[in-house]
Backbone as numpy.savetxt, mean C-alpha at the origin, in Angstrom:
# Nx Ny Nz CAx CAy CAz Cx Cy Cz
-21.28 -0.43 -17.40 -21.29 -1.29 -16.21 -20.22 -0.83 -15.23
-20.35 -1.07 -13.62 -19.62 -0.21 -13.12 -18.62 -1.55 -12.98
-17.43 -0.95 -12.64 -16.21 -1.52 -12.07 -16.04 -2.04 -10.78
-15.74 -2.98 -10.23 -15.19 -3.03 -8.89 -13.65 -3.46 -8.23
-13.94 -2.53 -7.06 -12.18 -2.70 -6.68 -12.62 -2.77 -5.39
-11.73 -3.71 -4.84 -11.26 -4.16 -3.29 -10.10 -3.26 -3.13
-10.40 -2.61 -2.10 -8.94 -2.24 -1.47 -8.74 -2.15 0.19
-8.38 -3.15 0.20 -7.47 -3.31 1.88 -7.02 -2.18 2.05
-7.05 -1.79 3.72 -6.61 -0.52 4.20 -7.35 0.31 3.96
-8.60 0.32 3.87 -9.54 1.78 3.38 -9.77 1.76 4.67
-9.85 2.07 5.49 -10.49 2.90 6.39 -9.60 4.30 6.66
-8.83 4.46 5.88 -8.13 5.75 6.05 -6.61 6.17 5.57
-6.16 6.77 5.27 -4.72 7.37 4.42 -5.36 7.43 3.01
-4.54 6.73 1.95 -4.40 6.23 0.47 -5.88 5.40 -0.04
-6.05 4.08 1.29 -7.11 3.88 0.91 -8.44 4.12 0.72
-8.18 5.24 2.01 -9.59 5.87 1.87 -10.29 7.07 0.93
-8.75 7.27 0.81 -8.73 8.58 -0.83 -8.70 7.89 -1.71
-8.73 6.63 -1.95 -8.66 5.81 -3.19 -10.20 5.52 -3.07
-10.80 4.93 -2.36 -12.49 4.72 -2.58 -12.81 5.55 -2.28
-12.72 6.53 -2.33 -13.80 7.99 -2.08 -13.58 8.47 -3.74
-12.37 8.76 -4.42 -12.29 8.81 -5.55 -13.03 7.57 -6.33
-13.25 6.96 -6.44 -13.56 5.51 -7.29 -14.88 5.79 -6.64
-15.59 6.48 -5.73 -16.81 6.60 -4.95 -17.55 7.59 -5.90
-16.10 8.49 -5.91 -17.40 9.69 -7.15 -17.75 9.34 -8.82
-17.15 7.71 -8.51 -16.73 7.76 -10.34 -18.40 6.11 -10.17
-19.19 6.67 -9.07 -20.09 5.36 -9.36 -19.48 4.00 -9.37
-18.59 3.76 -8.85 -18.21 2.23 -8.73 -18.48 1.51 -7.80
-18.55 0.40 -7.73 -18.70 -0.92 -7.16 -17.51 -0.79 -5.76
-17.24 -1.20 -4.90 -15.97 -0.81 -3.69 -16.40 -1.87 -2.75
-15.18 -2.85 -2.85 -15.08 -3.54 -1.80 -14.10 -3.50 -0.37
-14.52 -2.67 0.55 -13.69 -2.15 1.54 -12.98 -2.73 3.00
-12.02 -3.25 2.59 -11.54 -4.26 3.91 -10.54 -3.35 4.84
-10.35 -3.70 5.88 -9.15 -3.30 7.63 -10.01 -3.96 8.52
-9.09 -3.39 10.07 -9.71 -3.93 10.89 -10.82 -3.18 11.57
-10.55 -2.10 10.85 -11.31 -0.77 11.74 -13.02 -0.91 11.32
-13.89 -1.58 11.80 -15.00 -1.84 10.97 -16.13 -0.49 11.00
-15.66 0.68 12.13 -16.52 1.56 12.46 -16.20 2.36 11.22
-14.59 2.46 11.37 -13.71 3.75 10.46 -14.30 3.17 8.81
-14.50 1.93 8.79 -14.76 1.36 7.35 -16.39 1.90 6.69
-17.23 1.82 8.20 -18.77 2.33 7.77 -18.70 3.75 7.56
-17.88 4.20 8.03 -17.78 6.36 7.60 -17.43 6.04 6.17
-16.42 5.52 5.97 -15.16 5.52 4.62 -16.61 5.33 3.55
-17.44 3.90 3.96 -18.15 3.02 2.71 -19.53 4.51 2.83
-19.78 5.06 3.87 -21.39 6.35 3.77 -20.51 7.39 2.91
-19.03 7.75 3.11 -19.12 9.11 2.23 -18.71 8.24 0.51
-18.32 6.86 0.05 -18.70 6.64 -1.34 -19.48 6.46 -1.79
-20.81 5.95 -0.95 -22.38 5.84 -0.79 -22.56 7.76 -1.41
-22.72 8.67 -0.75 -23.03 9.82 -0.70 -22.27 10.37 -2.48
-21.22 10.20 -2.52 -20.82 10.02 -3.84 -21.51 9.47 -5.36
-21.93 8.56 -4.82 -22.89 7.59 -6.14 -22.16 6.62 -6.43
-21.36 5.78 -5.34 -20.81 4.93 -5.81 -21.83 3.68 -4.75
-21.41 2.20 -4.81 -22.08 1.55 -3.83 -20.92 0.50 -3.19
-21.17 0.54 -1.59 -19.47 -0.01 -0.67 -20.32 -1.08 0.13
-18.97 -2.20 0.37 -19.27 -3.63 0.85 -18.50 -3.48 2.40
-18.46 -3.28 3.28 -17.78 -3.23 4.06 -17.63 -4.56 4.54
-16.00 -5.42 4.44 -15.79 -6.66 5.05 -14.62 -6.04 6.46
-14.75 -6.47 7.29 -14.07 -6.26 8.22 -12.89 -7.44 8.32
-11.46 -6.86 7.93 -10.81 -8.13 7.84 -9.36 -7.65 8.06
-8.40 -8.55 8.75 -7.32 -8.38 9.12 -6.18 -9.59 8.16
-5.75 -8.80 7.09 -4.98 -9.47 6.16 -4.47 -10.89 6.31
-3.79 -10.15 7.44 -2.60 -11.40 8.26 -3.03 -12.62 8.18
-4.45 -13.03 8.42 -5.11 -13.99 8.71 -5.63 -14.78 6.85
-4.99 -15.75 6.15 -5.08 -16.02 4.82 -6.64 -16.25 5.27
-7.56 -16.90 6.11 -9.07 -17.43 5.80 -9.60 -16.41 5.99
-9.66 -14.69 6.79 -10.47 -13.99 6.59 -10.20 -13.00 4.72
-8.89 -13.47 4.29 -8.70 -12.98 3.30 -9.84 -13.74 2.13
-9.31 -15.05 2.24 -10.54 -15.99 1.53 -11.79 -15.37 1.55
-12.71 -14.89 2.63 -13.50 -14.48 3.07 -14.28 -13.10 2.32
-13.10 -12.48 3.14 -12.54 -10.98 1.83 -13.54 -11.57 0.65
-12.82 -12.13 -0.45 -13.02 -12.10 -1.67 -14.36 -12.78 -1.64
-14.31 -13.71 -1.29 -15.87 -14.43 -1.27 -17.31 -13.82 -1.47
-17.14 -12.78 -0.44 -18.02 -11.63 0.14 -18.10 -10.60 -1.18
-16.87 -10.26 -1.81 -16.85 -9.63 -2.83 -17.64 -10.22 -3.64
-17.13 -11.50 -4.12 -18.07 -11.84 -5.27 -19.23 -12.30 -5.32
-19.63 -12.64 -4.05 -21.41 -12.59 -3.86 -22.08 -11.44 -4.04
-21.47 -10.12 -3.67 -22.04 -9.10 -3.76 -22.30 -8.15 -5.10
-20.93 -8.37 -5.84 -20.62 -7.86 -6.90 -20.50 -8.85 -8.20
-20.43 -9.75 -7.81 -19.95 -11.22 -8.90 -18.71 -11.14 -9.72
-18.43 -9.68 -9.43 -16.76 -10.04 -10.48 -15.76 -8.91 -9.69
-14.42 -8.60 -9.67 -13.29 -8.06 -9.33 -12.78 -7.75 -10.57
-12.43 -6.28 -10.85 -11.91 -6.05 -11.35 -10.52 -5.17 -10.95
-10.66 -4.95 -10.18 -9.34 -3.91 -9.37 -9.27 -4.32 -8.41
-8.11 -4.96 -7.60 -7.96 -5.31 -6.47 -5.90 -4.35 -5.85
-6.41 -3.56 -4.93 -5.37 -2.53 -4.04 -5.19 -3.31 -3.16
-3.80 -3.72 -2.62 -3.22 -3.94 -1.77 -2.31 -3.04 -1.42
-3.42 -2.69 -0.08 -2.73 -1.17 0.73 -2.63 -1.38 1.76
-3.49 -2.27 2.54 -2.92 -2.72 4.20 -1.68 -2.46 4.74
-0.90 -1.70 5.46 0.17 -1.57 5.53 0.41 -1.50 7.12
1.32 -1.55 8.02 1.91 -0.76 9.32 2.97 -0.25 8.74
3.67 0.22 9.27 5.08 1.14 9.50 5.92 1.16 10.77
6.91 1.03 10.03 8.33 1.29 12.03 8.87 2.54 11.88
9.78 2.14 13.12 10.88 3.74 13.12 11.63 3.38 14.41
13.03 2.94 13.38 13.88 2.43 14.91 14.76 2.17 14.00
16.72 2.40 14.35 17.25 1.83 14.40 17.52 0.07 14.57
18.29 -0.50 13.39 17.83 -2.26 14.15 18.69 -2.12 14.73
19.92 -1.89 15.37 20.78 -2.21 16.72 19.85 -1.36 18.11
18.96 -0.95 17.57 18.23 -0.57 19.43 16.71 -0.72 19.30
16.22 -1.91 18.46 14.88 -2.89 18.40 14.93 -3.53 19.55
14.42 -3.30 20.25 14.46 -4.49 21.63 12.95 -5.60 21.27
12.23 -5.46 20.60 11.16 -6.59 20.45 11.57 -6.77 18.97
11.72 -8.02 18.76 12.34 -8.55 17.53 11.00 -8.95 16.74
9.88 -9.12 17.37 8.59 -9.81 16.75 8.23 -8.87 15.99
8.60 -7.25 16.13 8.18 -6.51 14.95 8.44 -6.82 13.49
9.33 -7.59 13.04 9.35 -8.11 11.89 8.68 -8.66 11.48
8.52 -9.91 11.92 6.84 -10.51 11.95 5.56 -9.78 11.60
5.40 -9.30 12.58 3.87 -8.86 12.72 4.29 -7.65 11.08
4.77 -6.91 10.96 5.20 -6.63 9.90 4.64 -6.85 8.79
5.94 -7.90 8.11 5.72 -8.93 7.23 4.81 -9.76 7.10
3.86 -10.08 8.39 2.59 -10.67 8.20 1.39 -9.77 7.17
1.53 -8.75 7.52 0.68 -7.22 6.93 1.09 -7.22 5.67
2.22 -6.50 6.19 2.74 -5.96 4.71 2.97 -6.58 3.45
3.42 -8.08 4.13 3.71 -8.54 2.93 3.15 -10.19 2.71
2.70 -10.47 3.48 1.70 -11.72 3.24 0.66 -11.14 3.36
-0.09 -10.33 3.47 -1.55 -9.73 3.31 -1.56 -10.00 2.18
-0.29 -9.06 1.39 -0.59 -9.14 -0.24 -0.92 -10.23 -0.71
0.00 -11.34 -0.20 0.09 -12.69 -0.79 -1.20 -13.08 -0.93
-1.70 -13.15 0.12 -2.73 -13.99 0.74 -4.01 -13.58 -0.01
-4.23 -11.89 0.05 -5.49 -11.01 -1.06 -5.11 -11.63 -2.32
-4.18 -11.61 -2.72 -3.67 -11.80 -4.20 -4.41 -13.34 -4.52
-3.74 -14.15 -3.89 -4.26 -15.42 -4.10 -5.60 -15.80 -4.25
-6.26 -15.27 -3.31 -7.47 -15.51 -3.26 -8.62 -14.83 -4.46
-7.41 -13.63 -4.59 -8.16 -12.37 -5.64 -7.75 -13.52 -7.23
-7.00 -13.81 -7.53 -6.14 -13.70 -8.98 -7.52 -14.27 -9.57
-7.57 -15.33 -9.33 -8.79 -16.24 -10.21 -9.67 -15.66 -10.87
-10.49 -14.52 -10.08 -11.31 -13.62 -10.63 -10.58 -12.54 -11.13
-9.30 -12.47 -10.90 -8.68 -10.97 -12.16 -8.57 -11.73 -13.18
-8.39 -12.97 -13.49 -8.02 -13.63 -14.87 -9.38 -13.31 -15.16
-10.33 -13.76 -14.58 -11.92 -13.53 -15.62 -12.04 -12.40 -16.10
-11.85 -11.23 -15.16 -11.99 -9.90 -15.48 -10.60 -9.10 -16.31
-9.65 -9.91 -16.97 -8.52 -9.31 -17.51 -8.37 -8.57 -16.41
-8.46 -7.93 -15.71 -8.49 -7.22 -14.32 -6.86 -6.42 -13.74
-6.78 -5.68 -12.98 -4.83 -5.42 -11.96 -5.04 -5.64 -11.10
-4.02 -5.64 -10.81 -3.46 -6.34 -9.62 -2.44 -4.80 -8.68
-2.81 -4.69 -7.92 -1.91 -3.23 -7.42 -1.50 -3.33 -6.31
-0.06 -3.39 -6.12 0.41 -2.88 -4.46 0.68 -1.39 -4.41
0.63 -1.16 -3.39 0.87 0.14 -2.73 2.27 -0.27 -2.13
3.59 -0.22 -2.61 4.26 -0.49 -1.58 5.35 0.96 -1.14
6.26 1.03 -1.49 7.36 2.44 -0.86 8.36 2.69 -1.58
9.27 3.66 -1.52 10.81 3.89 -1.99 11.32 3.23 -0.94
11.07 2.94 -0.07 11.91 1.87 0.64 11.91 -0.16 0.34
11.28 -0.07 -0.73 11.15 -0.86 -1.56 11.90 -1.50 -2.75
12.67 -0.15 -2.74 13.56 0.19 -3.62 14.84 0.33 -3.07
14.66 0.85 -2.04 16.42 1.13 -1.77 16.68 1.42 -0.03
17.75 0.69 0.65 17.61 0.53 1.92 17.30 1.80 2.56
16.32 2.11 3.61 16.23 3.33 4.06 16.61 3.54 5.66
17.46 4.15 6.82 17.74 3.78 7.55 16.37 3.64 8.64
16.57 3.18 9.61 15.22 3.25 10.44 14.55 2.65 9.55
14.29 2.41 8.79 12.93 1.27 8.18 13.51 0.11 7.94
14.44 -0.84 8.59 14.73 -2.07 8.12 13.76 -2.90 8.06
12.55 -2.78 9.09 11.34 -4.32 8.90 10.17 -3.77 8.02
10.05 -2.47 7.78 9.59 -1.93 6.70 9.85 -2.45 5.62
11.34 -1.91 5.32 11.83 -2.10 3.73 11.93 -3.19 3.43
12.09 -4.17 4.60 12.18 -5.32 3.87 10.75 -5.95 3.34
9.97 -5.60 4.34 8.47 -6.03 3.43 8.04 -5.52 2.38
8.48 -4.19 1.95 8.17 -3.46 0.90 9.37 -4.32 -0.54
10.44 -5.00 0.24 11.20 -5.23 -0.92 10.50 -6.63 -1.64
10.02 -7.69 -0.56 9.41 -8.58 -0.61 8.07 -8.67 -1.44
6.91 -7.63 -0.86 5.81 -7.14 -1.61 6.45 -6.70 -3.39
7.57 -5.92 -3.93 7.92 -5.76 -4.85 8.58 -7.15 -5.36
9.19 -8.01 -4.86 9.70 -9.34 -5.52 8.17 -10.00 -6.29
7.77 -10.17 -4.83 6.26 -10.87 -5.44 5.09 -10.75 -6.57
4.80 -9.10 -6.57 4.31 -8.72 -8.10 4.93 -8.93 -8.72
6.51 -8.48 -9.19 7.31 -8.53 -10.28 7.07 -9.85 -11.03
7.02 -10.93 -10.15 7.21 -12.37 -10.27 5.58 -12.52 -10.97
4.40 -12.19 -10.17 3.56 -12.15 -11.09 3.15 -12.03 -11.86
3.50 -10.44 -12.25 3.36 -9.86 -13.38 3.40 -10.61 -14.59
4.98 -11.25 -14.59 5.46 -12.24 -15.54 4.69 -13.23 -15.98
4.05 -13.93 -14.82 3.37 -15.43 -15.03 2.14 -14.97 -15.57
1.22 -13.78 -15.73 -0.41 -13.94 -15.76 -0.06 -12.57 -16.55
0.89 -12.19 -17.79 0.71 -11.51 -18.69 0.37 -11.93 -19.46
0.37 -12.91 -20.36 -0.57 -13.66 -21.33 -2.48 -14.19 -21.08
-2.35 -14.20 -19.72 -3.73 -14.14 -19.12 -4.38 -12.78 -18.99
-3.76 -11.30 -19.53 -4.67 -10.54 -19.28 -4.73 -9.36 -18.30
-4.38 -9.78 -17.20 -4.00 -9.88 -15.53 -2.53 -8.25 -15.54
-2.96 -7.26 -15.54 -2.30 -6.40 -15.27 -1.51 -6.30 -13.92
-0.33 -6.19 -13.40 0.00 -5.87 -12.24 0.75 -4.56 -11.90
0.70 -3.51 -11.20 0.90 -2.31 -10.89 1.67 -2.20 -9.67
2.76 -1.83 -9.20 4.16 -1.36 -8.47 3.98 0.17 -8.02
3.18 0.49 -6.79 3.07 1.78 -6.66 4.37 2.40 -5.78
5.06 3.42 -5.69 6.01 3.24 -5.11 6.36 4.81 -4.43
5.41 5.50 -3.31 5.34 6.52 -3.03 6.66 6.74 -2.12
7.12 7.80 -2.01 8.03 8.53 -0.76 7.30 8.63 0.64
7.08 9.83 1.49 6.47 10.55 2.16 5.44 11.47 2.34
4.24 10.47 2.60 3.23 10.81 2.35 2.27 11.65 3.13
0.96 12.50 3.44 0.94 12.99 4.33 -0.62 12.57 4.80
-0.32 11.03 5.87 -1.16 10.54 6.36 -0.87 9.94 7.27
-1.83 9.31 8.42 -1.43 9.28 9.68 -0.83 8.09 10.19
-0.01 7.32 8.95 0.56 6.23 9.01 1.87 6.37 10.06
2.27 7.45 10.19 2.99 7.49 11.58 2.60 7.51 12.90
1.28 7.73 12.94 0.99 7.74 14.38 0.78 6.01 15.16
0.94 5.35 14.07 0.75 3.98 13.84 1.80 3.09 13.90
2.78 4.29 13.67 4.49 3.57 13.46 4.78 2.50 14.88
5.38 1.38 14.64 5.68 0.76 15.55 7.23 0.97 16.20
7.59 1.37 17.29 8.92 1.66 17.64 10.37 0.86 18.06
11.14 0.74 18.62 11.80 0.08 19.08 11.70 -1.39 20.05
10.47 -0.81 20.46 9.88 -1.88 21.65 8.48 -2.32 21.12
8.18 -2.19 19.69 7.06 -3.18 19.77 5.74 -1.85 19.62
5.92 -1.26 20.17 4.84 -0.23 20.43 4.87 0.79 19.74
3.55 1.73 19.74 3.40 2.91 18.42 4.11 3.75 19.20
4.67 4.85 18.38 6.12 5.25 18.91 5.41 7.18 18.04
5.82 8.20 19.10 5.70 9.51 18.46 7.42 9.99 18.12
8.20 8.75 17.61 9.37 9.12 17.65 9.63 9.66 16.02
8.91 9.42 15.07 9.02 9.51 13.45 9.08 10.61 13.47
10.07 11.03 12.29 9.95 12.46 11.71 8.69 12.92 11.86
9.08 14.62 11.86 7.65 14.75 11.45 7.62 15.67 10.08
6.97 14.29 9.33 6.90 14.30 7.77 6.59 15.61 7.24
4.89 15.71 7.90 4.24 17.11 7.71 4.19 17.86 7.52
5.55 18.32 8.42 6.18 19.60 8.24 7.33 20.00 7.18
7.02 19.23 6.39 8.40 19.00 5.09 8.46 19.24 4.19
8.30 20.45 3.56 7.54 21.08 2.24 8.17 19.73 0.98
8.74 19.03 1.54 9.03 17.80 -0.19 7.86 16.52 0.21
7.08 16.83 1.45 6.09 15.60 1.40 4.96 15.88 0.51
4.67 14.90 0.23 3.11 14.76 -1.07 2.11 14.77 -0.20
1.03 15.61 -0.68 -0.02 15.53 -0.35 -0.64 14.34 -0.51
-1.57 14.20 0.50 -2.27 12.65 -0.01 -3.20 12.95 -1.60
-3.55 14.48 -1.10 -4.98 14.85 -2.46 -3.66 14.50 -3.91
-2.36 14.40 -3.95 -1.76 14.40 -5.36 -1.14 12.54 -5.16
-0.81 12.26 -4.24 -0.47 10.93 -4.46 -1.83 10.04 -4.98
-2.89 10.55 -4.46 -4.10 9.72 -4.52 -4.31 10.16 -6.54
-4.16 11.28 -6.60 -4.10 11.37 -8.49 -3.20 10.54 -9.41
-2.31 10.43 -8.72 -1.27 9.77 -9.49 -1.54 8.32 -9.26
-1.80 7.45 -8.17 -2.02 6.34 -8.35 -3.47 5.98 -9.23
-4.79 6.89 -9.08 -5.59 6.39 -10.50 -5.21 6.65 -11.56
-4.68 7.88 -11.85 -4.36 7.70 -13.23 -3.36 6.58 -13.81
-2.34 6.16 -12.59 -1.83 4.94 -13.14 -2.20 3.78 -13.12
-3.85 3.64 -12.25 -4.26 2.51 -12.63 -5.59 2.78 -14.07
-5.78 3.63 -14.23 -6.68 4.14 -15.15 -6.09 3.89 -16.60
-4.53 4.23 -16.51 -3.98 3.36 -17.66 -2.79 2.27 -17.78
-3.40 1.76 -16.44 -2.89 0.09 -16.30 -1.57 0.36 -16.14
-0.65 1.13 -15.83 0.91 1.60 -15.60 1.33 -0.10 -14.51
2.81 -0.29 -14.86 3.23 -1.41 -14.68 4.17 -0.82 -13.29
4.36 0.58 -13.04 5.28 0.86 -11.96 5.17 2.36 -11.99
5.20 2.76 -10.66 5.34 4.18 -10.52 5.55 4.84 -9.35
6.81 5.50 -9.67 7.85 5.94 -8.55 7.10 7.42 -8.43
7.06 8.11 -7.38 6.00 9.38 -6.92 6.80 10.23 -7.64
8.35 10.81 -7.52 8.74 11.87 -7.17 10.16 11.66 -8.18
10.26 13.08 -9.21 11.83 12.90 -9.95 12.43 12.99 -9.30
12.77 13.67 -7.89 13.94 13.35 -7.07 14.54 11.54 -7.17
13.00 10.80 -6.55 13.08 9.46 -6.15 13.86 8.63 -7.12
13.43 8.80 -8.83 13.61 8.25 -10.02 15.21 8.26 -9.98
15.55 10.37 -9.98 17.16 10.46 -10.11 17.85 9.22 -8.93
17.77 9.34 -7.96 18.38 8.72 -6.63 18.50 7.27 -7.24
17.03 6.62 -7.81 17.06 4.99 -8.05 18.32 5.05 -9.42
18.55 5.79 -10.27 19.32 5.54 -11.02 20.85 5.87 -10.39
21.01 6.74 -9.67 22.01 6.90 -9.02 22.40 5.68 -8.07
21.83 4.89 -7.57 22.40 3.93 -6.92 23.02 3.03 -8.07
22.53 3.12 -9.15 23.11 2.32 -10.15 25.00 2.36 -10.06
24.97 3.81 -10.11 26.28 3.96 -10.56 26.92 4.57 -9.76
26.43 5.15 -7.93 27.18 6.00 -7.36 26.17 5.09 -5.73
26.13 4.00 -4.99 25.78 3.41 -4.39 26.10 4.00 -3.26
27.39 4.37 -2.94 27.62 4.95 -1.70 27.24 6.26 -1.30
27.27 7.10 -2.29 26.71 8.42 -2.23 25.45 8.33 -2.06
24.65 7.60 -2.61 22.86 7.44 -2.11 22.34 6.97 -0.83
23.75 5.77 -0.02 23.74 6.24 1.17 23.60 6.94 2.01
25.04 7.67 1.77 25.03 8.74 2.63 24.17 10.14 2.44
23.15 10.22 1.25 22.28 11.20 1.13 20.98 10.83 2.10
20.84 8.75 2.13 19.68 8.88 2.80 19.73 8.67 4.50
21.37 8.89 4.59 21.57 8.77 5.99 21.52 9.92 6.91
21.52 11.03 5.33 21.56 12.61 5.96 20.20 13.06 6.26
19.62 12.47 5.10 18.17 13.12 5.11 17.61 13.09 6.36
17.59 11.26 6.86 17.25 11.17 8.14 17.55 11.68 9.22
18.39 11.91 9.46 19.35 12.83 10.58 18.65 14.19 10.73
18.48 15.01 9.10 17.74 15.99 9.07 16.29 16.21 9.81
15.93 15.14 9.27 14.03 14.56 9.61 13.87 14.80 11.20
15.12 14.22 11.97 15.27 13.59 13.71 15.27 15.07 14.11
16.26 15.86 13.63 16.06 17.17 14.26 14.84 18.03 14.50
């Protein structure tokens, strides 16, 4: 019997390499954003695959089109078994020279009440289906990164919130998964929101960075860690060394990620 997974944000980056993979494996795909055109390409090439796609057109932020979301799922499919929370934006700004402060917001509405909001609506049917639960969230999730303050903080938030789950709906079955990539190479910067509110061509450019991940290897590593239900997973041994190093050398991981950036700007 095939599987099904919702994943917010498919119309392109992670999510769309995530249902195109799960597309060739014959599965079930429930495909939510706002992009409803970018969503009908995404749902014809898992179609073309041998898989079969639901396209809901839906903007996280909003908890009743999330309701909706799932609803739609389970009329179509009748059960959830994988549900990705990948919806994401991105910044790139110093916070002493943010001049629109609402970027936090709009943010944290995405990033990190999307989750909430999918989650909630999703859990009921992951308990039926023993089912995971998966964010997509960042190493800035993990550890302050400069220029990403309304980022990281949603990414730190999105990581409070599974953790907390995890706990409550392990005796129910209910797997939850902590994805936790670096620098990835998708067009989530062209998207970046800047100082003023607006998409900004001010971001590194990642691309050019022989330590960025391909999307074709980040996209391997997150099925195989949902393939065997993995509870957390940091992309990169650099990332791992650094998270243990803040343990015991906090200031130095600073100033490595204050350099990096500096590096990136040039």
């Amino acid at each position: 019997m095939a599987l099904t997974y919702l994943i917010t944000g498919a119309s392109s980056g992670i999510g769309e390499a995530l249902a195109l993979a799960y597309g060739a494996r014959g599965a079930n795909l429930v495909l939510a954003a706002r992009d409803e055109a970018a969503l009908e390409r995404v749902a014809k090439g898992c179609e073309s695959l041998g898989g079969k796609a639901l396209v809901v057109k839906t903007d996280v932020g909003d908890p009743s089109q999330c309701d909706a979301l799932v609803q739609k799922a389970i009329e179509r499919f009748s059960s959830l078994d994988v549900v990705v929370n990948n919806a994401g934006i991105s910044m790139w700004s110093r916070f002493d020279q943010i001049t629109d402060i609402s970027i936090f917001e709009r943010l944290m509405r995405v990033n990190y009440l999307g989750t909430a909001y999918v989650t909630h609506y999703a859990l009921p049917h992951l308990k039926k289906s023993r089912g995971l639960l998966v964010g997509i969230s960042s190493l800035t999730g993990k550890t302050g990164v400069p220029t990403r303050s309304a980022y990281g903080a949603t990414k730190h938030a999105m990581q409070g919130l599974l953790d907390a789950i995890r706990i409550e709906v392990k005796d129910e079955g209910v797997g939850v998964l902590v994805v936790s990539p670096g620098f990835v190479k998708t067009d989530i910067r062209a998207k970046a929101l800047g100082p003023d509110g607006k998409a900004t061509s001010a971001s590194p450019r990642e691309e050019d960075d022989a330590a960025t991940m391909s999307l074709e290897e980040c996209t391997s590593i997150i099925v195989r860690a949902i393939d065997h239900r993995k509870r957390e997973v940091v992309m990169t041994a650099k990332a791992k060394v650094g998270l243990f190093a803040k343990l015991i050398a906090p200031n130095l991981v600073d100033r490595i990620a204050a350099r990096a950036v500096k590096e990136k700007q040039k």
